[in-house]
C-alpha positions in Angstrom: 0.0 0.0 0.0 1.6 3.5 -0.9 1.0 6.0 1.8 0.5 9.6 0.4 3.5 11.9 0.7 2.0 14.4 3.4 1.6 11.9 6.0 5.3 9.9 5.4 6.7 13.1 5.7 4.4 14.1 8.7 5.6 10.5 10.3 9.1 10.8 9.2 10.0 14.4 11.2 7.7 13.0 14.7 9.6 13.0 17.3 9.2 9.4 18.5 9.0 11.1 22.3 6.0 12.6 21.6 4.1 8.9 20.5 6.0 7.0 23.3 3.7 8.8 26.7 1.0 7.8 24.1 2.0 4.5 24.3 2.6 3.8 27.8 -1.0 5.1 28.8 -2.4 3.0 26.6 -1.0 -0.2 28.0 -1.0 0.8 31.4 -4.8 1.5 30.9 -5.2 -2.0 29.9 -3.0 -3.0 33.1 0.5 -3.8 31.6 3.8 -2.2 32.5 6.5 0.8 31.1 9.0 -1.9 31.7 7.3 -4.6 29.0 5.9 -2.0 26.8 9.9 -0.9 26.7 10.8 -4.9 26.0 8.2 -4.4 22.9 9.9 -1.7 22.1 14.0 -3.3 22.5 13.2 -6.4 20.6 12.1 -4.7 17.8 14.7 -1.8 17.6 17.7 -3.6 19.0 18.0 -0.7 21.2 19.1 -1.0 24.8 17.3 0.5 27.8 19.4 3.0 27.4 19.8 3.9 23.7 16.0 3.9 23.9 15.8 6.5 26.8 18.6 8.3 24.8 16.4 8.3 21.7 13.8 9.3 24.0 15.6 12.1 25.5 16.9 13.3 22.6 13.4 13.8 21.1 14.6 11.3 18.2 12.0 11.3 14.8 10.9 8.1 13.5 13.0 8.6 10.4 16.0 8.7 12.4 15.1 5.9 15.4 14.6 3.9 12.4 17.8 4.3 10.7 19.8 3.7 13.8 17.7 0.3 14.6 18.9 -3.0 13.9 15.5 -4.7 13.4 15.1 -7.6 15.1 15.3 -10.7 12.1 11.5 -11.8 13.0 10.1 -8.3 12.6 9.1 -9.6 8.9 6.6 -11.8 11.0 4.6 -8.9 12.2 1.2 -9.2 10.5 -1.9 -8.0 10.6 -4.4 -4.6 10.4 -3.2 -1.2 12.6 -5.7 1.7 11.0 -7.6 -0.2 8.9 -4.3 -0.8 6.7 -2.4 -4.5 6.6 1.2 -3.8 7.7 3.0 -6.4 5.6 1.7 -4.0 2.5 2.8 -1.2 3.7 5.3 -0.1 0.7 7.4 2.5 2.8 9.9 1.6 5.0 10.0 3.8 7.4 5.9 3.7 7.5 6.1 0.3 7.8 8.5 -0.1 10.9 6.4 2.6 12.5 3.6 0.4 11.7 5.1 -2.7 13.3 5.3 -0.6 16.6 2.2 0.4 16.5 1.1 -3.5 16.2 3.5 -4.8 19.0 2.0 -2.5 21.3 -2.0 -2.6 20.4 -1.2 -6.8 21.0 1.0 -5.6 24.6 -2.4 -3.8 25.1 -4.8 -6.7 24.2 -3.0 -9.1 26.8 -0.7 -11.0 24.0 2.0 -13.1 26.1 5.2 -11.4 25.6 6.4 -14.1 24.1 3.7 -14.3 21.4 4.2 -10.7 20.5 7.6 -11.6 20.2 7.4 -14.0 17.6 9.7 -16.7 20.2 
């Protein structure tokens, strides 16, 4: 699926700090923890606790998390519908790593076990 180019380049300059409080509330609400919503968050980036707090800090956008990440191998397994669209046709790169997160954490939020969400 392309994505038009207002909202790439709206997704490409957000600072990932500003979606990340986003985040967190919505799996707290649902009664899961900053610390797994962060082991979502590792797995798929690569990122340490740190980096990620650095990348937090820093007030990192999504086109530059994503170009310091080191994917995890089994994000390709990742499938399924976040705003109507099907992630695995999601033509942009960038759109479509965004769009993994977004996955990993609506499943932290439905109660997935950690170790389904990570594709162990």
């Amino acid at each position: 699926m392309k994505t038009d180019e207002k909202t790439l380049k709206r997704i490409y300059h957000m600072p990932f700090s500003s979606v990340y409080p986003l985040y967190q509330a919505k799996v707290e609400k649902k009664g899961r923890t900053k610390e797994e919503l962060d082991r979502v968050l590792t797995w798929l980036t690569g990122f340490s606790d740190a980096e990620l707090n650095e990348h937090l800090a820093n007030q990192t956008t999504f086109e530059d998390l994503f170009a310091d990440a080191r994917l995890n191998a089994n994000a390709s397994l990742i499938t399924g519908v976040v705003c109507g669209v099907r992630v695995e046709e999601i033509e942009d790169p960038v759109m479509r790593k965004a769009r993994y997160m977004d996955k990993l954490v609506d499943e932290l939020a439905k109660g997935k076990a950690i170790e389904k969400i990570l594709r162990s």
